[in-house]
C-alpha positions in Angstrom: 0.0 0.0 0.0 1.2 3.5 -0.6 -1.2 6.6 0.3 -0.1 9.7 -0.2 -1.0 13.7 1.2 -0.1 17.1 0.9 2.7 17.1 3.5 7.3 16.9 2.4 7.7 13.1 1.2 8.5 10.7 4.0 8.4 7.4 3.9 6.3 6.0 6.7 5.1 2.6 7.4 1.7 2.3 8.3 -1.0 -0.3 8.5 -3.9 -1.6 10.9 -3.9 -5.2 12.7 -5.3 -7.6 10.0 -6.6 -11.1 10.4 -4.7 -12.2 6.8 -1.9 -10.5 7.9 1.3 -12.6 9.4 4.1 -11.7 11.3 6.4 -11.9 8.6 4.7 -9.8 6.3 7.2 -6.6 5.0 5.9 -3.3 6.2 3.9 -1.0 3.8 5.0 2.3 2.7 3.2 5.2 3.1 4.8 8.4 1.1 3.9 12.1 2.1 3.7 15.1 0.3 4.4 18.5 1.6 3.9 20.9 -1.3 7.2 22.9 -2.0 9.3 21.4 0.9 9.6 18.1 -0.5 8.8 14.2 0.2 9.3 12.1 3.4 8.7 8.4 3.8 8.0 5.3 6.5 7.3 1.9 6.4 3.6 0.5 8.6 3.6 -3.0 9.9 0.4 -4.2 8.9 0.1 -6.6 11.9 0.8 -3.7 14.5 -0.6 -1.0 13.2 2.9 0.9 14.1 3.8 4.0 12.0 7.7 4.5 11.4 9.0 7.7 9.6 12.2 6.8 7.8 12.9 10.5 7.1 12.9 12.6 3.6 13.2 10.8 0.4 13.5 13.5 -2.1 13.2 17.0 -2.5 10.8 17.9 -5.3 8.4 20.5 -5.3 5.0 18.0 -4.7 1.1 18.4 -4.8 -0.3 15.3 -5.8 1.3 11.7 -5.3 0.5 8.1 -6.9 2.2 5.1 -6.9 1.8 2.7 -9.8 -0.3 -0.5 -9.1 2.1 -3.1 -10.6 5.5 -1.9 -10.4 7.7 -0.1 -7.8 7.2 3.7 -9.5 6.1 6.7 -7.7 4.7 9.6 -9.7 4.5 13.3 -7.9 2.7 16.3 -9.9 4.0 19.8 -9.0 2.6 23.2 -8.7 5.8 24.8 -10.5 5.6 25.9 -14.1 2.0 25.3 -14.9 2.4 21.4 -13.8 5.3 18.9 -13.8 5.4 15.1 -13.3 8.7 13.9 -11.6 8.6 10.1 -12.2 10.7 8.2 -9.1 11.6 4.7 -9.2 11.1 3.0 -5.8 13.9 0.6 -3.4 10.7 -1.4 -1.6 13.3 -2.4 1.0 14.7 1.2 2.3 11.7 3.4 0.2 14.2 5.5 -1.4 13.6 7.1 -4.1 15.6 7.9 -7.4 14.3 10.2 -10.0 13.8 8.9 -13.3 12.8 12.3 -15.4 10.4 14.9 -15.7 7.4 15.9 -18.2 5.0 18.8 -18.6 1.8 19.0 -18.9 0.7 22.4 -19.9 2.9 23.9 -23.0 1.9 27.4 -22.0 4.2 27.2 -18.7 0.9 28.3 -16.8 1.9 29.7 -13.5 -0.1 28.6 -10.6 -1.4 26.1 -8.2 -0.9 23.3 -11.2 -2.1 19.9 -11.2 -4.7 18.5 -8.6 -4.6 14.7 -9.5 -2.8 11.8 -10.9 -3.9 8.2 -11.7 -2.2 5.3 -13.6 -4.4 3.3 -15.9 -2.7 0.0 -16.1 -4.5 -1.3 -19.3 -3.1 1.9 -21.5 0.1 1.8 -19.3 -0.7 6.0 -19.4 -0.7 9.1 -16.4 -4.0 10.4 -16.2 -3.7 14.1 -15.4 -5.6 16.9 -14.1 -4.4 20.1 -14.3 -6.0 22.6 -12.0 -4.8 25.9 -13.0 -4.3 25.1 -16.5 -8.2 23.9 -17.2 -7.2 20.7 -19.0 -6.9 17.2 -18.8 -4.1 14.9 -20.2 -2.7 11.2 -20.6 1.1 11.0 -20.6 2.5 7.5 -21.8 4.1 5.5 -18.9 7.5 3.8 -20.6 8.5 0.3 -20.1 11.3 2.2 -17.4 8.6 3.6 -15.9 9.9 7.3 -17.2 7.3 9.4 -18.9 6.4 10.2 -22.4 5.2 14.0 -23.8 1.1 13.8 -23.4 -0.8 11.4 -25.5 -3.9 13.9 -25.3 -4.5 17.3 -24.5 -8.5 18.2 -23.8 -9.2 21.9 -21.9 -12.5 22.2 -20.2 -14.5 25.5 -21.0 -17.2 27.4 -18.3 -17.3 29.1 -15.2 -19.1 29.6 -12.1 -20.6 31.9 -9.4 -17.7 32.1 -6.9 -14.7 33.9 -7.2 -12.9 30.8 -6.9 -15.0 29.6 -10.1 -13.3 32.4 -12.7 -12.5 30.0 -14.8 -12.1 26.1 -15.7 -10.6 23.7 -13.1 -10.5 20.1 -13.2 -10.1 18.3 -10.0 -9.9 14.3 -11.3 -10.1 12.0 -14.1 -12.0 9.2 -13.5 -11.7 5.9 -16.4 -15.5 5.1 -16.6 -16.8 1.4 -16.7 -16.1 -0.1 -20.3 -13.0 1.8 -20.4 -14.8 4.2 -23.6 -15.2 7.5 -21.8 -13.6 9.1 -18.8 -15.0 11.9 -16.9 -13.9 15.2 -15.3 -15.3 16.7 -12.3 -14.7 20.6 -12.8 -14.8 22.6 -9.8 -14.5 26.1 -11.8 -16.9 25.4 -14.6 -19.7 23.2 -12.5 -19.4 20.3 -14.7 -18.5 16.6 -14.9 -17.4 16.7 -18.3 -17.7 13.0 -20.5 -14.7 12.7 -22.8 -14.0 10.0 -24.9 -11.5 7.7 -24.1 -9.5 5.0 -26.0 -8.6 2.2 -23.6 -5.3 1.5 -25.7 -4.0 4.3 -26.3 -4.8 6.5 -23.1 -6.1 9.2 -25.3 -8.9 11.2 -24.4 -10.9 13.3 -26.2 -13.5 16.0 -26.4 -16.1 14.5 -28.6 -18.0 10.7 -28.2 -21.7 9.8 -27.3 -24.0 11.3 -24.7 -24.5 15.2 -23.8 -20.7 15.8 -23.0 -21.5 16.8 -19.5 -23.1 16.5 -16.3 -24.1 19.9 -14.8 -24.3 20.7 -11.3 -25.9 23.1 -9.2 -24.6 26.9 -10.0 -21.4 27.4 -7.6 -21.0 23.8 -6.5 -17.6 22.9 -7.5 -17.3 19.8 -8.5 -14.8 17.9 -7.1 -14.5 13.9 -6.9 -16.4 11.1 -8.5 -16.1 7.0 -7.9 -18.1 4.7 -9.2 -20.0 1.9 -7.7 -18.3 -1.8 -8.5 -22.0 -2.5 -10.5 -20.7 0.1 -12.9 -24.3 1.7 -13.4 -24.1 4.4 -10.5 -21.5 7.2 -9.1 -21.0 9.3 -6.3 -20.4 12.9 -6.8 -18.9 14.6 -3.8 -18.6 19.0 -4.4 -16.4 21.1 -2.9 -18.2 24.5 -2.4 -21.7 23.1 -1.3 -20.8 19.7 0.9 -22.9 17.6 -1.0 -23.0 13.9 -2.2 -25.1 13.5 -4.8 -25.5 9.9 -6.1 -25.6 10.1 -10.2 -27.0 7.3 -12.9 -24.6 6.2 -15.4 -25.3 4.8 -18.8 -22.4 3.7 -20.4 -24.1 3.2 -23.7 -24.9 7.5 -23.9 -22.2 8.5 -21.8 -24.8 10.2 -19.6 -24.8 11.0 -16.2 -28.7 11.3 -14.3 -29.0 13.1 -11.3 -30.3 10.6 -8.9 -30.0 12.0 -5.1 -28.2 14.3 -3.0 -27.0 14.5 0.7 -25.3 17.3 2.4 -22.1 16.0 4.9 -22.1 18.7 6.8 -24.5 18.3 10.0 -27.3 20.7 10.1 -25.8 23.1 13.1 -22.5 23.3 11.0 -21.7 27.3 10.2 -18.4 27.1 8.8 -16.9 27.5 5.5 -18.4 24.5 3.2 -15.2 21.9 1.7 -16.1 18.9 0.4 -12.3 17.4 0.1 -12.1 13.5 -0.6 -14.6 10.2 -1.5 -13.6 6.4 -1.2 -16.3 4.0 -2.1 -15.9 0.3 -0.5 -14.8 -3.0 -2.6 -17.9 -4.2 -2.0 -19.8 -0.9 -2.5 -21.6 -1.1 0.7 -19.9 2.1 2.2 -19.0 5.4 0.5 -16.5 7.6 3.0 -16.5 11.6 2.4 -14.7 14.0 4.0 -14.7 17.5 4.8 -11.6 19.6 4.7 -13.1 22.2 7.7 -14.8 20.1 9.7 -14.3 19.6 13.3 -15.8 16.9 13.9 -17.2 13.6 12.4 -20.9 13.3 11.4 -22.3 9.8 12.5 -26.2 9.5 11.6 -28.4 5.8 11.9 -31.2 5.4 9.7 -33.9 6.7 11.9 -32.1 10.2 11.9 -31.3 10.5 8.4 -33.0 13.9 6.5 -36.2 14.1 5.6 -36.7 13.1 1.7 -33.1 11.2 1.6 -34.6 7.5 -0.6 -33.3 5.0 1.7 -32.7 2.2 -1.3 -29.9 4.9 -2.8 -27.6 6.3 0.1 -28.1 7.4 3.6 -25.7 8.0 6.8 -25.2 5.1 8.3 -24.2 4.5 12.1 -20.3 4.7 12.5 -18.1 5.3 15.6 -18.4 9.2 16.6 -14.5 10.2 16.9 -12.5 13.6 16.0 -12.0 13.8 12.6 -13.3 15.4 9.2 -14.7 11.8 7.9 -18.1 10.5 7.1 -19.0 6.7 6.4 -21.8 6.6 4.4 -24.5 3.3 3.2 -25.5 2.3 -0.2 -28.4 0.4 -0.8 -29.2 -1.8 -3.8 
C-alpha cells in the first residue's frame, strides 16, 4: 500500500492489525507530500498497526502523489511551471527514491497552483492528469522504465461559475469510466462533470464521443470527486463548495450521467466555511466515506435520523463510531 498527502515526502510505514496479515509480512509504505518542501517516507507494519517515519526521500516540489499498481514507480505532480510530473523509481526495501525524469503537462508554462490529480491506468500503461490551474486534462505514456512520455492527449475544459474561486475552468480528477470508452472530469471552476471519450489503448482522451458531454451541477457547487459503484451503473459525486454527495446514474451506452440524489455531509448546526475534500467508495460498495476539509468533527447518523426526503434504497448516513475527525462513512443500498 502506498497513500499519499499534501505534506514533504516521507516514507512512513503504516497499516492496521489484520486477520490475513502474518508476522512476517514486510511493512507498507506510506509516502507524504508537503507541497514545495519536499517528500518524506516510512514503512507500517500491517500486523501492528505501528507507524515508522524513515525520514525525507527526495526534495521535489510535490502536490499530488500516486504510486503505480504493478511496479515499484512513484509519480509526484508539482505546482511549478504550470504542472510537472517527476517520475521516481522505488527501493521497496529502504523506500528510497531515485528520479527517473520529468514531463510537462501544460505547454503554455501556466503559473499557478498546477495539477490537482494523478492516476495510472494500467491497461493503457498511461498518467492520467488533471491540471488545476491550467483547465485541462491529459494522458502522458508510462515507458517500459517507468519514465514518462510527452502527453498522449491534450483536452481543456470550457465554463465558469458563481464564486470567485470559479473564474475559470478547473479540473479536480479523471476518473476511467466502466467499459473503459469514456472518462470523466469533475470541474470545480466550470460546475461540470465533463464525459470525454477515451481509448482504452492508447490512453487518449478526447472531447467528442456519445451522450450530452457533460453532467451539470448546481450553479457554484464545484465539483470535485467522483467513484463509481463496483455494479458500474451508478456514481458518487462529492462537491467542494456546497458539501454535497449526490448519487448520479450512469449509462455507459450515452455517456450520460442522471441526477439521482443528494445528501449534504455537513451536519445541520455546521456554520463554517463549506469543503467537500475526498470520497472512497468500498470493494464491496456497501460504504462510500467523504470527507470535509473544515470540519471539526465527524458526522455519525443511523437510519432513523437520516433527513427528511433522503430514498433510503440509494444512500443514507449510516451509524459509525463518533470520533474527532473530518470523515463521514456513508450506506448504499441496492
Amino acid at each position: 500500500m502506498t497513500a499519499t498527502a499534501t505534506a514533504a515526502t516521507v516514507p512512513l510505514t503504516v497499516g492496521a492489525p489484520s486477520a490475513e496479515a502474518t508476522p512476517q509480512a514486510r511493512p507498507d509504505l506510506l509516502y507524504l507530500a508537503a507541497g514545495t518542501a519536499g517528500r518524506s517516507t516510512g514503512s507500517a507494519s500491517p500486523v501492528e498497526g505501528v507507524l515508522t517515519s524513515n525520514g525525507p526521500v527526495a526534495q521535489v516540489s510535490s502536490g499530488w502523489v500516486t504510486a503505480h499498481p504493478d511496479r515499484p514507480l512513484l509519480y509526484v505532480g508539482s505546482q511549478l511551471n504550470g504542472g510537472i510530473v517527476t517520475a521516481f523509481a522505488v527501493d521497496r526495501t529502504t523506500g528510497a527514491l531515485a528520479q527517473l525524469g520529468q514531463v510537462g503537462t501544460d505547454g503554455g508554462d501556466t503559473a499557478g497552483h498546477g495539477l490537482s490529480y494523478l492516476a495510472v491506468d494500467r491497461t493503457s500503461h498511461t498518467l492520467l492528469v488533471a491540471n488545476f490551474k491550467a483547465g485541462l486534462a491529459t494522458s502522458l505514456p508510462i515507458h517500459r522504465d517507468g519514465t514518462l512520455g510527452a502527453p498522449v492527449s491534450v483536452v481543456v475544459d470550457t465554463g465558469s461559475g458563481p464564486s470567485p474561486r470559479q473564474s475559470g475552468p478547473h479540473p479536480h480528477e479523471v476518473v476511467v469510466a466502466p467499459g473503459r470508452r469514456q472518462a470523466l472530469v469533475p470541474d470545480f471552476g466550470a460546475d461540470r462533470v465533463f464525459v470525454r471519450g477515451f481509448d482504452g489503448t492508447t490512453g487518449a482522451l478526447c472531447a467528442g464521443g456519445t451522450g450530452p458531454g457533460a453532467y451539470a451541477t448546481d450553479a457554484g457547487a464545484g465539483p470535485r470527486r467522483l467513484v463509481f459503484h463496483p455494479d458500474g451503473r451508478r456514481a458518487y459525486l462529492l462537491t467542494e463548495l456546497t458539501a454535497e454527495l449526490q448519487l448520479v446514474g450512469w449509462d455507459g451506452r450515452s455517456g450520460e450521467l442522471t441526477h439521482c440524489q443528494s445528501l449534504a455531509i455537513d451536519s445541520p448546526d455546521f456554520s463554517g466555511t463549506k469543503s467537500g475534500s475526498e470520497l472512497a467508495i468500498s470493494r464491496d460498495g456497501r460504504f462510500v466515506h467523504a470527507s470535509h476539509l473544515r470540519r471539526p468533527h465527524q458526522r455519525s447518523l443511523g437510519p432513523s435520523a437520516r433527513p427528511q426526503g433522503v430514498d433510503d434504497r440509494h444512500l443514507h448516513q449510516g451509524p459509525s463510531p463518533a470520533r474527532r475527525g473530518a470523515h463521514l462513512r456513508l450506506t448504499t443500498r441496492p
